[in-house]
FITORGU-644436 format. One record per atom (N, C-alpha, C, CB): residue in one letter; x, y, z. Coordinates in steps of 0.05 Angstrom, whole numbers, padded with zeros to 5 digits, always signed. Each point is the difference from the previous one (the first is absolute). Glycine has a CB too. Layout:
N
aXYZ ...
% end
This chain:
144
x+03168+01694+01403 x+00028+00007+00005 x+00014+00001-00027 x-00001-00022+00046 x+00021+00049-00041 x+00006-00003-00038 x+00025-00035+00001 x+00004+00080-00020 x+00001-00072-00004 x+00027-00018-00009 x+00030+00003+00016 x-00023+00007-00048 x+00024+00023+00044 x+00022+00009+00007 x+00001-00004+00035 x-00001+00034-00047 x-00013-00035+00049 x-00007+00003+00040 x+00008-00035+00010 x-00059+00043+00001 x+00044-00060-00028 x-00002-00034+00009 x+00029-00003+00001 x-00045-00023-00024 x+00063+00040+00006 x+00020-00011-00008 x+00024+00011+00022 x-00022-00005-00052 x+00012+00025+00068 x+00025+00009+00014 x-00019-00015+00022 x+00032+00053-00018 x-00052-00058+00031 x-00003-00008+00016 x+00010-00040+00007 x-00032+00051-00008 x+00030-00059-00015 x+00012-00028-00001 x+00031+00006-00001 x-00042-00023-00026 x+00051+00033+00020 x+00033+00010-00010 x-00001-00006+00025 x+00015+00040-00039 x-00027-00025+00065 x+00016+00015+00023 x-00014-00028+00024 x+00002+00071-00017 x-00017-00075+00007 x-00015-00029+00018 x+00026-00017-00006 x-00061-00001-00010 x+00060-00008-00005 x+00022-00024-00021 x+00025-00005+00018 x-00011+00022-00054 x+00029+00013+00049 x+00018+00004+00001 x+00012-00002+00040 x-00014+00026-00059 x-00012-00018+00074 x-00001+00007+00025 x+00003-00028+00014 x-00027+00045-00009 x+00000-00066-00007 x-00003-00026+00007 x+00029-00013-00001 x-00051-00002-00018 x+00066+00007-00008 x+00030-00019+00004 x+00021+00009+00013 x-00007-00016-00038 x+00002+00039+00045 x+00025+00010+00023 x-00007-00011+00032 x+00008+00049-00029 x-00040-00045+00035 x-00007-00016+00015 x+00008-00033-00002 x-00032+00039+00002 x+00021-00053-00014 x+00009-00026+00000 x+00029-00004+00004 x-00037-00007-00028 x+00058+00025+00013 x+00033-00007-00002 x+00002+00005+00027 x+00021+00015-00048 x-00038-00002+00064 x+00013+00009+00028 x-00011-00024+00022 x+00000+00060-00011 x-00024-00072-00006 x-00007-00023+00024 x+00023-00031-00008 x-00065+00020+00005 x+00063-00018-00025 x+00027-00015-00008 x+00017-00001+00016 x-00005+00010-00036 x+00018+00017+00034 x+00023+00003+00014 x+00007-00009+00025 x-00004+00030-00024 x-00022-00019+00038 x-00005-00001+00027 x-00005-00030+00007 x-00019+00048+00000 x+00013-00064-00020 x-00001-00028+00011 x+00022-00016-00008 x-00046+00002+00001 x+00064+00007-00012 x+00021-00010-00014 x+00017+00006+00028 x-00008+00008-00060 x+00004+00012+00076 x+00017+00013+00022 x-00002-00018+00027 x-00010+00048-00021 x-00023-00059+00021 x-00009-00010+00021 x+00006-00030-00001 x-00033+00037+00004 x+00033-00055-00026 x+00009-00019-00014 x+00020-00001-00004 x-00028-00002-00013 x+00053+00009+00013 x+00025+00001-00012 x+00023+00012+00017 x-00025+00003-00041 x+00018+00014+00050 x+00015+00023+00010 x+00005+00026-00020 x+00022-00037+00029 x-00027+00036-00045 x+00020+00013-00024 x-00013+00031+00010 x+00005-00043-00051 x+00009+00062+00059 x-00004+00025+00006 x+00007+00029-00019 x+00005-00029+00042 x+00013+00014-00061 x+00006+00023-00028 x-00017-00008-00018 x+00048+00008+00002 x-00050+00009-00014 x-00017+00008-00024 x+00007+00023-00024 x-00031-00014+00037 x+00038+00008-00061 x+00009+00016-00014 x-00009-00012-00025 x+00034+00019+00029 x-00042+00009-00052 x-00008+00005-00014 x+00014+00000-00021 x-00023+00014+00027 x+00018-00007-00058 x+00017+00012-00023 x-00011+00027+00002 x+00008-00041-00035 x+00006+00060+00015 x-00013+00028+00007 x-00019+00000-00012 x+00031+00023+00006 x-00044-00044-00027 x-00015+00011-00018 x-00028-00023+00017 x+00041+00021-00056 x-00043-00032+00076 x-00024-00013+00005 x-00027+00019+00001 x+00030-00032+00024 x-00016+00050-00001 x-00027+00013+00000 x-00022+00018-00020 x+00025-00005+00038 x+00001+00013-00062 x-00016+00006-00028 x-00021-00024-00014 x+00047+00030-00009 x-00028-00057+00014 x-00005-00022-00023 x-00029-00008+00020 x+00059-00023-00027 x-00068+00022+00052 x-00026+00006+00010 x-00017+00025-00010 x+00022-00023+00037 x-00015+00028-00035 x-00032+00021-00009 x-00001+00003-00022 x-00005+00027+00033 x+00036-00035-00052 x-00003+00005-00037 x-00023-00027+00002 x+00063+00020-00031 x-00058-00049+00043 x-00024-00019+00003 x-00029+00003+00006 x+00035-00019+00011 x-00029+00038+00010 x-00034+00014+00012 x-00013+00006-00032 x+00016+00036+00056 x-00005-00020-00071 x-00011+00009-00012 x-00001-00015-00033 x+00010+00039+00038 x+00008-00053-00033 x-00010-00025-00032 x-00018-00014+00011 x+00043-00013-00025 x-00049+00007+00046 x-00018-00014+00018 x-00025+00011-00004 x+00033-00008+00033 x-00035+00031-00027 x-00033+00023-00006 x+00003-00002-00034 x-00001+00049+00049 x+00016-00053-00061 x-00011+00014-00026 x-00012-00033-00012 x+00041+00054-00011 x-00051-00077+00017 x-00018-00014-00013 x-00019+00010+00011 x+00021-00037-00012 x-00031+00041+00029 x-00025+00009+00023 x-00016+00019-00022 x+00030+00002+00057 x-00014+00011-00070 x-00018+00016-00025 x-00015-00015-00025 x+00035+00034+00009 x-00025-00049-00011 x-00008-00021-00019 x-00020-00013+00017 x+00044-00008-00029 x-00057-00001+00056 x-00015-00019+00002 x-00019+00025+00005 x+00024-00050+00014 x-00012+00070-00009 x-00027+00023+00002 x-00016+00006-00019 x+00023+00019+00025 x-00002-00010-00048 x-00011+00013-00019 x-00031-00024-00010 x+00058+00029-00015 x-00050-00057+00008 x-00019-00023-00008 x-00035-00003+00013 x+00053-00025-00002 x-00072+00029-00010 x-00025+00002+00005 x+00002-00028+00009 x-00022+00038-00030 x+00009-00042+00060 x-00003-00036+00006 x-00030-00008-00012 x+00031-00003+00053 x-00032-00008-00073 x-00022-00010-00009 x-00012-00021+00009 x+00013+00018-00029 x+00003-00033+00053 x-00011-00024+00018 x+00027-00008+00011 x-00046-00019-00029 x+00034+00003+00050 x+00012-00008+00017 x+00036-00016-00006 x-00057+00000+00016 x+00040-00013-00033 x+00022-00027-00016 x+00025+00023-00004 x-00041-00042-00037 x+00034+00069+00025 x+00022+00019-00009 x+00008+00012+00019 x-00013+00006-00037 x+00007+00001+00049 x+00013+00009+00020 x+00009-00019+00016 x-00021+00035-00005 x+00022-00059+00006 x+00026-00023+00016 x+00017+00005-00019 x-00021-00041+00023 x+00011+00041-00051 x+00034-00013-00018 x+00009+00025-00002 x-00009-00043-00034 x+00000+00070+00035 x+00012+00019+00002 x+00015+00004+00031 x-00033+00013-00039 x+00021-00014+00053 x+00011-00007+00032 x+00029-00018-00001 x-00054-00003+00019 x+00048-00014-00034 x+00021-00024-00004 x+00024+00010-00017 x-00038-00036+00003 x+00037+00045-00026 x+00013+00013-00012 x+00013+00020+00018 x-00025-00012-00036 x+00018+00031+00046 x+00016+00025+00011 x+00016-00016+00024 x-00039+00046-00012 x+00040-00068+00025 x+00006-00006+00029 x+00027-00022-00018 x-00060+00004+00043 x+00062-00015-00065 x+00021-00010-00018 x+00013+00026-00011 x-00025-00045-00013 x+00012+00056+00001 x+00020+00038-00012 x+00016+00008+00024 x-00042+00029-00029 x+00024-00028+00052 x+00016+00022+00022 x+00033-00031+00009 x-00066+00044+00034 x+00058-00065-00031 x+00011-00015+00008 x+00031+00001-00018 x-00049-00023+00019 x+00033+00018-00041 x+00025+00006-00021 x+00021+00016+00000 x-00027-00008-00019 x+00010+00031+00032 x+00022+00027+00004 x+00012+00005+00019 x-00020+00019-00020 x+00014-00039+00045 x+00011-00003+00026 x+00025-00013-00006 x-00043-00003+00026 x+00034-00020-00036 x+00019-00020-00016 x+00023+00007-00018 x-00039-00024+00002 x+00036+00041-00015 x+00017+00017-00012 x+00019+00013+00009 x-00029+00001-00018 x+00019+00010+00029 x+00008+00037+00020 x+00018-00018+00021 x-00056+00042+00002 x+00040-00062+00018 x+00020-00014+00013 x+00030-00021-00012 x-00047+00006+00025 x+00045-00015-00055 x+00022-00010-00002 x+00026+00029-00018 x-00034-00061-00001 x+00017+00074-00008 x+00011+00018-00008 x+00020+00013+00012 x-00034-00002-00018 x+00023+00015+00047 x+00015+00014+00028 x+00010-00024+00016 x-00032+00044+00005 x+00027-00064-00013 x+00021-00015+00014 x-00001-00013+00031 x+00022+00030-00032 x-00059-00020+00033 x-00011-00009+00030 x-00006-00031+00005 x-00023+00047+00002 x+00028-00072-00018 x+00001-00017-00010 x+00031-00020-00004 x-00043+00031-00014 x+00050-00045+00021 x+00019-00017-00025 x-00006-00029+00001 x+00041+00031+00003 x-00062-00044+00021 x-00015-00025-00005 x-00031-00005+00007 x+00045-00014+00006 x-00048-00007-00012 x-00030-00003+00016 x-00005+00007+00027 x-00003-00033-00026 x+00029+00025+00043 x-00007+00004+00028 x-00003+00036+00001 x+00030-00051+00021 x-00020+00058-00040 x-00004+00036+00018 x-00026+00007-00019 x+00062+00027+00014 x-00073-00040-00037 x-00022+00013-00015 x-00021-00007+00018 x+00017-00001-00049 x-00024-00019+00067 x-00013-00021+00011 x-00013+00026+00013 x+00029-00054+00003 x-00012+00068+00018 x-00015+00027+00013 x-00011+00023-00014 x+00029-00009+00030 x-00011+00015-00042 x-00006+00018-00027 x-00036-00006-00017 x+00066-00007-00008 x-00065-00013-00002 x-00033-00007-00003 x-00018-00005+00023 x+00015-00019-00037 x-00007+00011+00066 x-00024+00002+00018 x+00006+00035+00009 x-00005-00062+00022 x+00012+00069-00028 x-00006+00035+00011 x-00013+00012-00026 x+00047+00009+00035 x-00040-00023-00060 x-00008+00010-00023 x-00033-00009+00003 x+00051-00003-00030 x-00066-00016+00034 x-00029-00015+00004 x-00002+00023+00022 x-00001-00062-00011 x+00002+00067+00037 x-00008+00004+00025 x-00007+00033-00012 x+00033-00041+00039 x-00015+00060-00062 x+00005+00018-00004 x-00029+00011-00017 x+00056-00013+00007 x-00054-00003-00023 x-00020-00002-00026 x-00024+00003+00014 x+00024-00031-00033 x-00028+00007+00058 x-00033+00006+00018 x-00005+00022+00007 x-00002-00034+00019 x+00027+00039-00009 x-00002+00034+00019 x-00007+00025-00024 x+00047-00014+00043 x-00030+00014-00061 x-00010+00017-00014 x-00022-00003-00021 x+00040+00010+00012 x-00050-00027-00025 x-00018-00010-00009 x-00031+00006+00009 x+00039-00028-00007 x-00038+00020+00042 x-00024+00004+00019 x+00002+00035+00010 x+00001-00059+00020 x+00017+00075-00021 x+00011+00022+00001 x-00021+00015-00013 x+00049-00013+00002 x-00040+00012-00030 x-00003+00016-00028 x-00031-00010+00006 x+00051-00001-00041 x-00058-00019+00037 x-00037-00004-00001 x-00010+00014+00025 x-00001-00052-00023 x+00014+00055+00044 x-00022+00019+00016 x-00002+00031-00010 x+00010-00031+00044 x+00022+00038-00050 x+00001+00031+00000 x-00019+00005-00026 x+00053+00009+00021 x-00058-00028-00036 x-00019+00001-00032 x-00033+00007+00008 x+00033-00045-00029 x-00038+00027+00052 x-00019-00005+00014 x-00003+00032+00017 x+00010-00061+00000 x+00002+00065+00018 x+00004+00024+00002 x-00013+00025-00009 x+00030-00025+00002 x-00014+00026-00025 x-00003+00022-00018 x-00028+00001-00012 x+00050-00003-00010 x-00058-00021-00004 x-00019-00008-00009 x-00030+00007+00025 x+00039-00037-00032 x-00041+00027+00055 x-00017+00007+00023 x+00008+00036-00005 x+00002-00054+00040 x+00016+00074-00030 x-00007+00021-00007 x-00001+00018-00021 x+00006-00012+00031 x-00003+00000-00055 x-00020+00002-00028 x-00029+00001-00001 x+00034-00023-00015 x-00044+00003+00028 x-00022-00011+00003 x-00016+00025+00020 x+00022-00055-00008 x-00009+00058+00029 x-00005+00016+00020 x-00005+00032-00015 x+00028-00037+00037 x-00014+00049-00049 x+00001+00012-00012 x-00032+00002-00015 x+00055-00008+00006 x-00050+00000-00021 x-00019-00005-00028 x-00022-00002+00020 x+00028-00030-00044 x-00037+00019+00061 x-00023-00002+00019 x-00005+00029+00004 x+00010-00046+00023 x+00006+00055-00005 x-00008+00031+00004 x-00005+00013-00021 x+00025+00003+00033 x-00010-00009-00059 x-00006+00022-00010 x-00030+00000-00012 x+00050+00004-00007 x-00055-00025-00006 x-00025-00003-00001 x-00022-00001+00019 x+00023-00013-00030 x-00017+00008+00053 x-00024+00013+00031 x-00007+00022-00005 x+00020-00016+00038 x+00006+00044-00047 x-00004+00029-00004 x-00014+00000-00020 x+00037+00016+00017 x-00050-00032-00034 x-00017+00009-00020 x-00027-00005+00001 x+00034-00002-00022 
% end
């Protein structure tokens, strides 16, 4: 899968996953609370997917890196899941989705729950691609 493909495809995973989550939020904030309004700034739904996509762009960095064993690829694993966090962390106090622990508290379990989903995502579609590569290359060499 190229670069460019990982990167709109996490953008749009990312970005899809937290509109989803804000809406189960919502919805339990509704069922819990009563609270039945819901309103936005104008600029949320940009400052989501401008995140989707600071979000995908470490994902290039753990790609680009040859895993030469295991050990590296955790601390590389480990590294990108602190980067992306960072930028959640960011992006959320920045836009203002945040102003204490109690509202970051959700904010990071949708941020963890997010990371699996896309994380386990991206490794199949790699997987994927990779099986009809493979598939490929088989035939072609059968024809010879």
């Amino acid at each position: 899968m190229t670069k460019l493909k990982i990167l709109f495809n996490q953008t749009l995973m990312v970005s899809t996953a937290v509109l989803f989550g804000v809406g189960v939020q919502t919805f339990l904030r509704f069922l819990l609370q009563g609270e039945a309004d819901f309103t936005w700034p104008w600029y949320t739904p940009f400052s989501i997917v401008l995140t989707g996509f600071l979000c995908a762009l470490p994902t290039m960095l753990i790609l680009n890196g040859e895993a030469d064993s295991k050990k590296k690829g955790i601390i590389r694993t480990l590294v990108h899941f602190v980067l992306v966090g960072g930028v959640v962390s960011f992006c959320g106090y920045l836009f203002g989705w945040y102003d204490n622990l109690a509202d970051y508290l959700p904010i990071l379990i949708m941020y963890i729950l997010i990371y699996m989903f896309v994380w386990f995502y991206t490794l199949w579609l790699l997987k994927s691609d990779e099986k009809k590569i493979n598939e490929a290359i088989k035939r072609f060499t059968d024809e010879e």
